[in-house]
N, C-alpha and C positions, 0 to 999 in steps of 0.2 A: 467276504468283502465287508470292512468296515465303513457304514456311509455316514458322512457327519452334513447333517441339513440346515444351512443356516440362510436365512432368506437376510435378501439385498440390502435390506432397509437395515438390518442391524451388524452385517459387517460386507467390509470389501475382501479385492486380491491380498494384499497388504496386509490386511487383520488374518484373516486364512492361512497364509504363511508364518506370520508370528502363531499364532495358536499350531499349527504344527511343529513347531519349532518348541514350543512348550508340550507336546504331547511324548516330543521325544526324551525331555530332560524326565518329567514324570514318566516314564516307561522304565527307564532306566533306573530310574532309585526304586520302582516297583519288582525289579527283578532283580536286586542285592545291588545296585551300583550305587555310586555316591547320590547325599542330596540333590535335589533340584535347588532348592533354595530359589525359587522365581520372584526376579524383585515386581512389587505391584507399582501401577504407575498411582502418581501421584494426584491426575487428571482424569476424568469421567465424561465421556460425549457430551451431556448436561455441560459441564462444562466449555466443553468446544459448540455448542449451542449459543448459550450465554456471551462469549466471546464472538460468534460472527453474528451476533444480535447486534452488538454494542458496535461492530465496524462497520456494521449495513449503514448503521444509524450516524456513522460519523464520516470525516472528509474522506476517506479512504474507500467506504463504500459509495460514496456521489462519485469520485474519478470512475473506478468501475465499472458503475451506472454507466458515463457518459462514454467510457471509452465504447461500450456494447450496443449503445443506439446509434453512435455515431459507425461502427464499423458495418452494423447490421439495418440501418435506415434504409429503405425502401427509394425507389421499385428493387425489388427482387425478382427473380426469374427462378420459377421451380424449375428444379432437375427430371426433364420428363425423359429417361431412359428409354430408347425403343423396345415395347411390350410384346408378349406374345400374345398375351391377353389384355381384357379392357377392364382395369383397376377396380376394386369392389369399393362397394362408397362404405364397407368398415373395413378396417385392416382386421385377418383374422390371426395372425402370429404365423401361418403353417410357414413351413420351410425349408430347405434342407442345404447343403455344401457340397464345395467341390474341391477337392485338396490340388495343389499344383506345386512340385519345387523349385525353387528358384537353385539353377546348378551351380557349383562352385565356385563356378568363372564367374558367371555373373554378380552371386554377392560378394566376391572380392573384389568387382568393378564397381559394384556398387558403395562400398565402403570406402574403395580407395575415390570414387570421385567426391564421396561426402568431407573424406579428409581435404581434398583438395580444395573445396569452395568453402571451408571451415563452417562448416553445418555438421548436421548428422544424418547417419543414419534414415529414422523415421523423413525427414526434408525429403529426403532422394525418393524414396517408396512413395512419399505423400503426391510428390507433386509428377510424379511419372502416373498415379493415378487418377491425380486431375484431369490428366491430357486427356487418359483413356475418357474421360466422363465425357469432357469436354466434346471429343470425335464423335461421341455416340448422342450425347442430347442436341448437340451443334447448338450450343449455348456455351458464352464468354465467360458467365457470372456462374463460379461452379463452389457451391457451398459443401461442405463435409464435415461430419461431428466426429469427434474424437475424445476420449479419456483425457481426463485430467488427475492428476496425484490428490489435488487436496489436501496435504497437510504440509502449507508453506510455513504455519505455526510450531515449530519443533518441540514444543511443549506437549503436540499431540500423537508425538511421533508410536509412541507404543498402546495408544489406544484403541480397542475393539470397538471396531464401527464404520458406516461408513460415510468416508471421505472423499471417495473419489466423485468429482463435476463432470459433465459433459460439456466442453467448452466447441464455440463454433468457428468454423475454420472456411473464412469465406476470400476467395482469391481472383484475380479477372485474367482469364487465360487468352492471352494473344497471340493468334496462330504465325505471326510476322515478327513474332518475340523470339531468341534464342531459349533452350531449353537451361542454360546456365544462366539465364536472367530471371526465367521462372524459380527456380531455384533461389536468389535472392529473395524473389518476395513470398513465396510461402514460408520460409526462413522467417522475415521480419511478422507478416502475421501470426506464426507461430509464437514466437518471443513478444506480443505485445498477447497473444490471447493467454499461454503462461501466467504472464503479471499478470491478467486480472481473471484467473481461474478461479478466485474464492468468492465471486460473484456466482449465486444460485444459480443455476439451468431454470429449475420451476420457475423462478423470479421474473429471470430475464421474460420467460415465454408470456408470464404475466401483465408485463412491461409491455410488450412490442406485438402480441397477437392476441387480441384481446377476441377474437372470434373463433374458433378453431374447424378444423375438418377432418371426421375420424376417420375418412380413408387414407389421409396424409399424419407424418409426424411432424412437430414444429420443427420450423426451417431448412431440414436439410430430411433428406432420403437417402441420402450413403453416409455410412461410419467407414472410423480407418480405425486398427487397434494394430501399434507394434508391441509385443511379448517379448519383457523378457524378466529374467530371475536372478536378478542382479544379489537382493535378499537370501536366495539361498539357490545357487548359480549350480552346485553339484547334485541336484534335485530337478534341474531343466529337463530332461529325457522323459522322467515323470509326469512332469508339473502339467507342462505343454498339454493344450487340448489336441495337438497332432502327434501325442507322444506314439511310440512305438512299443515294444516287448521288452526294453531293458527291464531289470531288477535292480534295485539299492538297498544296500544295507542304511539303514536310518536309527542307530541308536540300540541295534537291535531288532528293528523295524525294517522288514520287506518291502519295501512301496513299488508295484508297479501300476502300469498307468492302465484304466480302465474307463475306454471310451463312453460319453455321454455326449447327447446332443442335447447345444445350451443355445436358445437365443438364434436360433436360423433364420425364423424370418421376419425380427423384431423390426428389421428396416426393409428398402427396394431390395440394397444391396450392402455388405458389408465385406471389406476386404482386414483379414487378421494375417499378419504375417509375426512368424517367432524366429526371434534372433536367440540363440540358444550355442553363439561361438562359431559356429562353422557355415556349413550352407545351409542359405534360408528357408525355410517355407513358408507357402502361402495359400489363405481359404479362402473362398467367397461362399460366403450366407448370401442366400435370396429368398425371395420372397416366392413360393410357387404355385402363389395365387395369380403371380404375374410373368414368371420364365419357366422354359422349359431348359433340363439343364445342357443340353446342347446347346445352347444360345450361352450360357454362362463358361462354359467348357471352351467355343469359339473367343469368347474375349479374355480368359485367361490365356487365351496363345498370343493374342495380341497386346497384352500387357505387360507379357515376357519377351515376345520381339521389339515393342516401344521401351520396356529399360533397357534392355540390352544397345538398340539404336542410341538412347540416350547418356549411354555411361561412355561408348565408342567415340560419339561427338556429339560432346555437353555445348559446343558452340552452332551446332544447328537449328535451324529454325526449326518450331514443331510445325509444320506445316510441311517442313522435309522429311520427317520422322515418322509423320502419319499418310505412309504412302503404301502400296501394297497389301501386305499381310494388315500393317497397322488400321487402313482405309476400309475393312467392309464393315464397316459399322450394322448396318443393318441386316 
């Protein structure tokens, strides 16, 4: 097993993949094939530093700013998920997952409704996970962190490093609301939190929590991450942290996928789903300092019977939708 260790601060998913993608061109003139000839970029993170210094500092960074206090201005209402246990006053990282797949029917119900409300993908997942939040904290105001690309600047596009934001994804879920209205608005807050993804995460948190509390993360306790490998799409079966036994030829290079657990129980609760072309899958990272995984096992059934309810009839109200199976929240 080849391991290559490169810590967060000095690249992303992004950088990872291109540097793979050069390991194969070098492998290959290492073993009689043509040059690599790797063009160097032109751009140095320093540089993409220097650049978001100078936007912080100008009218581009104040919109930003204002759009992030304004969207995230208080009162807030923590996501207090029902615990098994009573929250340690420090987060200690432990962790672990629980894999669940989404069957075929369903992401192709799923796709096909995102086609249909002209969204995407990630909207339908996003906001079918709101609901669930929503049922289980019986809270309106349901906040969620999610990845950002970070490099809206195309200049930075081949640069090792990292780019990616944590942008915050804050929604008010009405259970008298249709599930295709929902949809609408995490939709529109998706595309306003996009435009102003190149505002910090630290920043922001600097900005608007000026106190903190280390058994909480700032603002939000669930993350959402859709996967996918768009960058190097014949490489998904590997790539994927739910990959399985395939083998690929890469250049010459064998690459199969060799599980690691990354990041379990960095939040409450974190739901990862990979889109990888066909039927989906789906993780949830917990925290298990605070669930037992029976209680995580029970709401991934009910998260696949609430999309499923929801892709069947996007005109229901979620208040229809969270009935039965979707209803035992606690």
């Amino acid at each position: 097993v080849l391991l290559l260790v490169v810590h967060h601060i000095a690249a992303d998913g992004w950088s990872l993949f291109q540097m793979l993608d050069e390991l194969r061109a070098l492998y290959a003139e290492q073993t009689g094939g043509p040059a690599a000839a790797l063009p160097r970029s032109r751009f140095e993170y320093k540089d993409y530093a220097a650049w978001q210094d100078q936007m912080l500092a100008g009218d581009e960074g104040r919109r930003y700013a204002d759009y992030w206090r304004e969207n995230l201005k208080a009162p807030r209402v923590e996501l207090d998920l029902p615990t098994d246990r009573h929250r340690l006053p420090r987060r200690s990282g432990r962790g672990a997952s629980h894999v669940f797949p989404l069957d075929a029917k369903l992401s192709a119900a799923a796709r096909d409704l995102a086609r249909g409300e002209g969204t995407t993908l990630f909207v339908v997942l996003l906001a079918a996970f709101k609901v669930l939040l929503h049922r289980l904290a019986r809270t309106s105001d349901v906040i969620v962190g999610a990845p950002a690309f970070g490099r809206s600047n195309p200049d930075f596009a081949t640069v090792i490093g990292d780019f990616v934001n944590i942008v915050v994804l804050r929604s008010h879920v009405d259970a008298s609301d249709s599930f295709r209205t929902l949809l609408a608005t995490v939709r529109e807050t998706q595309l306003g939190a996009l435009a102003a993804q190149e505002y910090p995460f630290p920043k922001l948190v600097e900005d608007l929590l000026p106190t903190r509390d280390p058994g909480r993360s700032p603002f939000f306790e669930t993350f959402f991450i859709l996967q996918r490998f768009d960058q190097l799409r014949e490489l998904a079966p590997v790539l994927s942290t739910l990959g399985g036994d395939a083998v690929i030829d890469f250049g010459g290079l064998l690459l199969q996928h060799y599980p690691l657990d990354q990041q379990l129980g960095q939040f409450d609760l974190t739901m990862q789903c990979v889109d990888s072309g066909g039927a989906l899958t789906a993780q949830f990272k917990f925290s298990t300092d605070l669930f037992d995984l029976a209680t995580i096992e029970r709401w991934s059934a009910q998260y696949i019977e609430l999309l499923r309810r929801a892709t069947a009839s996007p005109s229901a109200r979620i208040d229809e939708l969270l009935v039965g199976d979707c209803d035992a929240a606690a």
